[in-house]
C-alpha positions in Angstrom: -36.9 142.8 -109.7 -33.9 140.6 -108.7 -30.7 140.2 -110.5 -32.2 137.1 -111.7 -35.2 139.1 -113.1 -33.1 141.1 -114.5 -30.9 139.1 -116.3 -34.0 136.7 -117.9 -35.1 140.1 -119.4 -31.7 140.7 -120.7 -31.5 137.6 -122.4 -34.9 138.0 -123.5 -34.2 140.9 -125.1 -31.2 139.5 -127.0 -28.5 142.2 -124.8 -26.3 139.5 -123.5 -24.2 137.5 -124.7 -24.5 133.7 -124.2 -21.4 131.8 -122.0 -18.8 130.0 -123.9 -20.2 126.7 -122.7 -23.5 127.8 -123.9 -22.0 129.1 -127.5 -19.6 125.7 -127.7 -22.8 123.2 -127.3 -25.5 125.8 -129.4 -27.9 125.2 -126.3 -29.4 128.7 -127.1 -30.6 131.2 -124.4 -34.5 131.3 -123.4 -37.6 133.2 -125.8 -39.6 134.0 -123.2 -40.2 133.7 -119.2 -42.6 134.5 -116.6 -42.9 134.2 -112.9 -42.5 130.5 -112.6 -42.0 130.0 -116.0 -39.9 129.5 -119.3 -39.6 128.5 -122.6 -37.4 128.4 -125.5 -37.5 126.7 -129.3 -34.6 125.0 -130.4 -33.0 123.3 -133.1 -30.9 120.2 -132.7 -27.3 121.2 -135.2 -26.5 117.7 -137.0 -23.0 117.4 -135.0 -25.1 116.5 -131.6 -26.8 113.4 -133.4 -26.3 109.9 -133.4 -25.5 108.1 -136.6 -29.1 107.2 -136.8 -30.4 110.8 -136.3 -31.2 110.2 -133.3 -30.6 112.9 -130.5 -27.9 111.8 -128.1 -29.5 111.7 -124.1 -26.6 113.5 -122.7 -27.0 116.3 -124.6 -30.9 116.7 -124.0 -29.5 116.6 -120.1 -27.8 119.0 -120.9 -30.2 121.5 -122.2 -32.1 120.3 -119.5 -29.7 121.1 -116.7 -29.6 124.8 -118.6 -33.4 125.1 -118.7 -34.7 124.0 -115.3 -31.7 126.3 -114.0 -33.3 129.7 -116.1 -36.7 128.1 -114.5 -34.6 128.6 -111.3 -33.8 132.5 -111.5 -37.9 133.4 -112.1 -38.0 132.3 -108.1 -34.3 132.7 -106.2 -34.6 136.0 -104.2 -31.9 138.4 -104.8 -29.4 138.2 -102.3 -29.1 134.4 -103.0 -27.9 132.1 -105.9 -28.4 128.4 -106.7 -26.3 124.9 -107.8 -27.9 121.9 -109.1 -27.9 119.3 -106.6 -30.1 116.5 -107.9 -31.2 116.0 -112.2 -33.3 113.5 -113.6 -34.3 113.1 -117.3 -36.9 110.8 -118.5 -36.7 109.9 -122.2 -40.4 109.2 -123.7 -39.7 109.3 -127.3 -36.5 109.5 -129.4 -35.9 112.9 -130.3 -34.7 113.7 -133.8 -33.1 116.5 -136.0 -36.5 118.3 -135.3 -36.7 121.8 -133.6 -38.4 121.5 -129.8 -40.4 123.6 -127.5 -38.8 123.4 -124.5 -40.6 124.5 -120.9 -39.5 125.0 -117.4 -41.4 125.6 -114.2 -41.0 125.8 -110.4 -42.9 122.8 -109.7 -42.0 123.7 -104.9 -39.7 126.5 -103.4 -38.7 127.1 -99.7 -35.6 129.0 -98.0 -32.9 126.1 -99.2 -34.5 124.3 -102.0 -36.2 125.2 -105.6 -37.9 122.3 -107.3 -38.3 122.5 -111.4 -39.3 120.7 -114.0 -38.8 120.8 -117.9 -41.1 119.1 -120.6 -39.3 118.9 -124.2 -42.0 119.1 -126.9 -41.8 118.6 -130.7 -43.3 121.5 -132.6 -46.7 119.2 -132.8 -46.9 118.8 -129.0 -45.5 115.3 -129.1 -43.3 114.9 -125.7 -40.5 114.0 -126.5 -38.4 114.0 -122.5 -39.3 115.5 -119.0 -36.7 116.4 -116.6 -37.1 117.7 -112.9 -34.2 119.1 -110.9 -33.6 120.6 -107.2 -31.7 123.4 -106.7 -30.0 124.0 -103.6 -30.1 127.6 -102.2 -27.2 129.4 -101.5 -26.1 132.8 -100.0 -25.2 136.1 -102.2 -25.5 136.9 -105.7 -23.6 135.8 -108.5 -20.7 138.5 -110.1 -21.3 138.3 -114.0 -18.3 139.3 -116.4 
């Protein structure tokens, strides 16, 4: 177990609670993880639509900066920590005020880089965005309080 380990089955298990940036934007914590692996449901809140109902794109980068990050700590050892360095988001389909399975993965890791990626799902398996990230490696844990 790594501090990272450790902390998805904290949130997991509903024991911490989420940042401040994560409570301002309701981006929600993760459901469930694995080695490798995340996932989480959410529901879009009316205040981060367009005026067509539409989801905005930033904030679906957003939750996809968070997600591919959570991917991140299933794979950084744990004397080591991580930043994004590089995020891309493909849009396939305009979201809506629907909820959305959302799933990360370590797609490549070495000593100084963690490659993930994220699919966004409606409910009916419809994809909705991808998004794929590196994460730089960097030395010693991170001090949570």
């Amino acid at each position: 177990m790594t501090w990272a380990t450790e902390r998805l089955d904290q949130i997991k298990a509903g024991v911490v609670d989420a940042p401040p940036v994560v409570r301002t934007l309701h981006l929600g914590l993760i459901d469930d993880w694995g080695p490798g692996w995340v996932r989480k449901r959410w529901e879009p809140k009316s205040e981060i639509l367009n005026g067509d109902g539409s989801m905005f794109g930033g904030y679906v980068a957003a939750l996809a900066d968070q997600i591919l990050a959570f991917a991140t700590m299933t794979a950084i050892a744990d004397d080591a920590t991580y930043r994004t360095i590089n995020l891309q988001v493909q849009f396939v389909k305009v979201g809506r005020a629907h909820p959305l399975i959302i799933e990360g993965r370590v797609v490549a890791s070495s000593r100084q880089l963690i490659t993930v990626e994220a699919d966004f799902r409606r409910e009916d398996g419809e994809l909705i965005a991808r998004a794929g990230a590196q994460q730089i490696v960097l030395p010693g844990a991170p001090v949570f309080g």
